[in-house]
N, C-alpha and C positions, 0 to 999 in steps of 0.2 A: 746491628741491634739498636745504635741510637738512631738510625734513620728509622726504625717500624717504630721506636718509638714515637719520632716524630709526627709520622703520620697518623698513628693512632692519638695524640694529640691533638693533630689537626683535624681530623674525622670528628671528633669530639665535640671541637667549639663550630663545627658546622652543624651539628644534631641539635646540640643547645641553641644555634639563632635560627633553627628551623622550628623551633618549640617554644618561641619566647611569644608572645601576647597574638593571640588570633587575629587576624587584620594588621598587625603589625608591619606588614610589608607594604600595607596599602597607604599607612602612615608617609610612606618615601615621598610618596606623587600633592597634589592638590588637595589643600584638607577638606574635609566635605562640610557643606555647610545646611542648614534647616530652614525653611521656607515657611507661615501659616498661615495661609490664604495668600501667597506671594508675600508679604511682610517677612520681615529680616527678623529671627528670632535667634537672641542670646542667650547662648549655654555654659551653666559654670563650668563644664564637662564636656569636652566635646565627642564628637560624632566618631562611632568606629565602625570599617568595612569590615565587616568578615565571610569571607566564602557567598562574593556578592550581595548583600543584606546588611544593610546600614541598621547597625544598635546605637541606641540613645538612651542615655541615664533613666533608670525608671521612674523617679521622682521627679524630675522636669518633662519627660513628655505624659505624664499625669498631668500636672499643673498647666502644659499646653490644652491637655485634651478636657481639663475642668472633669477632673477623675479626682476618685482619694486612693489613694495606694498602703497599704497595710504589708507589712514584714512579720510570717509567723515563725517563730525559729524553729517550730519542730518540724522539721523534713524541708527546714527552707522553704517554705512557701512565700510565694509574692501574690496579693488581691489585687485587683485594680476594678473600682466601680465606679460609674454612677448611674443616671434612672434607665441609659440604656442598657448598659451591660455590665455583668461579672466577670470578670478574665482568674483564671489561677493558673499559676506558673509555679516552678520548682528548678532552682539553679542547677544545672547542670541536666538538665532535663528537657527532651524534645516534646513529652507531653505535654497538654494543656488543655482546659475545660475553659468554654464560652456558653454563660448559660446551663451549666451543667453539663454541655457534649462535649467529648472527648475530640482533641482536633490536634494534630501531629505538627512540630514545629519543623524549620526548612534549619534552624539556628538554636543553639540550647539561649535561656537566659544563663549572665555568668557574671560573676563577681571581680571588680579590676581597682586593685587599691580603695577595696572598704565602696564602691561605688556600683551599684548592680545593674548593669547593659542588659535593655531588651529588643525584639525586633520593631522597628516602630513601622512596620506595616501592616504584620497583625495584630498589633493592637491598635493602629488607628482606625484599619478597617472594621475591626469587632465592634469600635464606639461609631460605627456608620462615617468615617471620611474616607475621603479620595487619597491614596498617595502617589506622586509623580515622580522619576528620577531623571535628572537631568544629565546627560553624561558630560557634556562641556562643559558646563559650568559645577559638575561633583555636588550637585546640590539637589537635595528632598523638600519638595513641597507639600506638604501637610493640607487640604482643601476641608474646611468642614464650616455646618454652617452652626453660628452661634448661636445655640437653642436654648442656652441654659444658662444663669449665673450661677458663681459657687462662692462659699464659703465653709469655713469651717471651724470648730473648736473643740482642741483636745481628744477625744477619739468622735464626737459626733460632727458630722458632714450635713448641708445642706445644700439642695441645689432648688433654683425656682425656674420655671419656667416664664421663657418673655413675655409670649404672646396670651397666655391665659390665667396666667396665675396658681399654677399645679404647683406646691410645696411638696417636695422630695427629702427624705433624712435617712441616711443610714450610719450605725454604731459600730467602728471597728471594721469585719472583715462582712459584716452583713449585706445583703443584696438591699440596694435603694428601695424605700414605698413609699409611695404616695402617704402624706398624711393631712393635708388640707389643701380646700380649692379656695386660693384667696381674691382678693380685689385687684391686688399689685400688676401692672404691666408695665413691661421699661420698652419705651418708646425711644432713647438716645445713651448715649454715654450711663454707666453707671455705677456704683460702688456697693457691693452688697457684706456688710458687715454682720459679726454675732459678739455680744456681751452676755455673758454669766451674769446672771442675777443669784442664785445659788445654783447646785450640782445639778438640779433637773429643769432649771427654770429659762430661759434662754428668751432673748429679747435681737430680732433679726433687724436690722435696719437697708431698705433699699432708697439711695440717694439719685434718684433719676434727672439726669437733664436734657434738655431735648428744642428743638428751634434756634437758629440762628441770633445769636452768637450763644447759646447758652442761657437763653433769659427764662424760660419754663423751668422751673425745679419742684420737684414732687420726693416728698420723704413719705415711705410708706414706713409703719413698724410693724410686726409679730410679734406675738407673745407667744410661746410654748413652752408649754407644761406638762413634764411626762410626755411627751411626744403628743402634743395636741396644743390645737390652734385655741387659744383663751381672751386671745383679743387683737385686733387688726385695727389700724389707725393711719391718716391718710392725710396730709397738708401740702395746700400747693403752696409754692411764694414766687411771684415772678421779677426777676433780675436781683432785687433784693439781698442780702448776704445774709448767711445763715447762724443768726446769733443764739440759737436755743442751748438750753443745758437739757443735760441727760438725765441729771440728779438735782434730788433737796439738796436743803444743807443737814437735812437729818436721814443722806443714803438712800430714799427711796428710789425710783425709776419715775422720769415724767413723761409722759406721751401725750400727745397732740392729735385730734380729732377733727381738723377745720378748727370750729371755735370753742368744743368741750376737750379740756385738760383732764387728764385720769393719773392717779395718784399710784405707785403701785409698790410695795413693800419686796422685798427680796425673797420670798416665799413664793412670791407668783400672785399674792392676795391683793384686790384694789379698796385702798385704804382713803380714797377719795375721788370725787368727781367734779368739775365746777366749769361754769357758762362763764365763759369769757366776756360774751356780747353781755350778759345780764349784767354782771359785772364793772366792766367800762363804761357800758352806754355804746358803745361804736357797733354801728352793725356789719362790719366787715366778717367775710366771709371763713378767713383764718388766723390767725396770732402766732406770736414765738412768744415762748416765756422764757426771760433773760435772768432771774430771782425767783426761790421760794424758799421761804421756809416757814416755821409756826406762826408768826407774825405779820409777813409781810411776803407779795408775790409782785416783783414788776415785769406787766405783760404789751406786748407792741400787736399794735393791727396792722395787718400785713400792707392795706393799702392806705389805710387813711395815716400808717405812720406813726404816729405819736408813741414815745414810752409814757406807761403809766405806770403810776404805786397806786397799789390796792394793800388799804389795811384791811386784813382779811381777818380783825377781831370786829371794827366798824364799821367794814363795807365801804370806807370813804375813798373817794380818789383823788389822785394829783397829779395831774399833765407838767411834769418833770419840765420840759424843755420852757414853756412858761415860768414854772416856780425857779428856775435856774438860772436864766440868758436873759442878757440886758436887753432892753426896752427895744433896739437897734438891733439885736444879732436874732430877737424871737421874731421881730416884724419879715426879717429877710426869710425866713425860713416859712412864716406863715405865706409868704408871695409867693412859693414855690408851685410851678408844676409839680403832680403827684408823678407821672409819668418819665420827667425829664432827670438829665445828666446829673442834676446840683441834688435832689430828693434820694439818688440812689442809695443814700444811707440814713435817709429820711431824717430825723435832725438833727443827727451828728453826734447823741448820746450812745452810750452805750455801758453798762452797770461793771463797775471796778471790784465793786465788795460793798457788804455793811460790815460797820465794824464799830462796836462802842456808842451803838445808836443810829451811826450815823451813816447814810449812803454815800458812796464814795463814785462820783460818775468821769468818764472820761468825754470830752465834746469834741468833734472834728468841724470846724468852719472849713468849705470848699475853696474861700477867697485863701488865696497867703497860704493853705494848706496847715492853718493855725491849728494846736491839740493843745487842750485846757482842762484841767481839773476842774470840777467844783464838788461841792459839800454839800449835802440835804439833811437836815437834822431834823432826825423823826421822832427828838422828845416833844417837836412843836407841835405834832399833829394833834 
């Protein structure tokens, strides 16, 4: 009697480690690792075999494949989109729709400590990549070509296209569309961000760098409104550091045109326009503006350098680096190549605050790597 018991114990805790997590056993051998375009990619989560079919977290091989992935909890649904394809899945479920066609899975998707594994070869394949498995080295290589940037905020998603400038949005679990052909093309490296102006107002920024070492930089912005393209704006600055503000000091959004500045309220509504060139006087071809607000805006020309104050009640201006730097530190900077190593911060100012009238500037001299405060007091103007 206690031996059948035994064995019926033992029969037991053998059915329970034949039942414990799917791929579990493959967990024993080499852990499998993820490959994207042969780059080494880092998973908070790692990779599980099951019944040959390598699952990956759904939320990172989204983010690998610049997808938005949506969780609807009724009938456990998972979306995965962007302007190529809609994928729906349901945990525990070998069905699946691509594009709306019904397509039968080899693997269910399935839930493992709050984290949902899918097969990451049909879905990389549905978003058009290659997948390869390596068996000596337990490793997936992920082959896709990067056709798209993404970004996203809150349940809206945006993707743009490199080569032509196609703006794609989709909301929640919806299929991607097309909703503007912009100017924007990213030629190298690049950063594509989105800031809320309010709930429907959306302000996209793409930060493109491109040629050897870096010196080409192009900020493109969007404006959407309601899902519509409301205004598009476009600044190169080469090598240059990128000292622009985003905002007044009274909230608005500031955007950059080359050398027209657009004002723009948190509505979506443009509450101002202004000529930089008419302005300054410089006719350089783009500017950053470093200040604005109701009284005063100080704006830099991209190539000729100088910060300026523009009293934008009297239209007067003030070549800061002059009214600032002694007689000896303005000569050395006036000498400079516009081109060269010592101008790359062009003169060394750069705007701290106004505060109590008064502009508060930071100065960098290249000699001795000196930083120096000075003061501008704008009751003299």
């Amino acid at each position: 009697m206690k031996q059948s018991k035994w064995v019926l114990a033992l029969m037991l805790s053998v059915a329970l480690m034949a039942t414990v997590w799917p791929g579990e056993a493959d967990a024993a051998g080499k852990p499998v690792t993820v490959t994207h375009n042969n780059g080494e990619v880092e998973l908070q989560n790692p990779p599980i075999l099951q019944n040959g079919t390598t699952q990956l977290p759904l939320r990172e091989i989204g983010n690998l494949l610049n997808s938005k992935t949506t969780w609807i909890p009724e009938g456990k649904r998972i979306v995965i989109t962007n302007p190529q394809a809609r994928i729906e899945l349901a945990l525990g479920s070998k069905q699946a729709k691509v594009n709306g066609k019904n397509v039968e899975l080899r693997t269910v998707p399935y839930n493992k400590n709050g984290v949902v594994y899918v097969p990451v070869r049909f879905i990389s394949e549905a978003f058009g990549a290659q997948v390869d498995w390596h068996e000596k080295e337990r490793r997936v290589n992920i082959t896709m070509e990067t056709k798209y940037i993404y970004t996203t905020q809150d349940a809206t998603s945006y993707w743009l296209e490199k080569t032509n400038g196609k703006l794609y949005s989709a909301s929640n679990a919806d299929s991607a569309k097309l909703i503007a052909d912009t100017k924007a093309e990213v030629l190298g490296s690049s950063e594509f961000t989105v800031e809320s102006l309010s709930a429907n107002v959306h302000v996209l920024q793409v930060y493109d760098s491109f040629g050897e070492p870096g010196f080409n930089n192009v900020i493109y912005k969007l404006v959407i409104a309601n899902q519509k393209l409301t205004l598009e704006t476009r600044t190169f600055y080469y090598w240059h550091p990128n000292n622009n503000i985003e905002r007044s000091a009274n909230n608005n959004a500031l955007l950059i045109d080359g050398a027209t500045l657009y004002e723009m309220n948190l509505e979506g509504e443009l509450v101002g326009k202004h000529d930089l060139k008419a302005l300054t006087g410089y006719e350089d071809k783009d500017y950053q503006v470093e200040w604005f607000d109701d009284n005063y805006m100080v704006v830099r020309p991209e190539r000729t350098g100088w910060l300026t104050l523009v009293d934008r009640n009297t239209k007067e201006t003030t070549l800061l680096a002059e009214a600032v730097l002694d007689e000896e530190t303005w000569g050395i900077f006036q000498s400079l190549e516009k081109i060269g190593y010592e101008f790359s911060r062009w003169d060394g100012l750069k705007v701290v605050e106004i505060k109590d009238n008064k502009l508060i500037l930071a100065h960098y001299l290249f000699i001795d790597n000196v930083i120096t405060q000075y003061v501008f007091d704008l009751s003299n103007q």
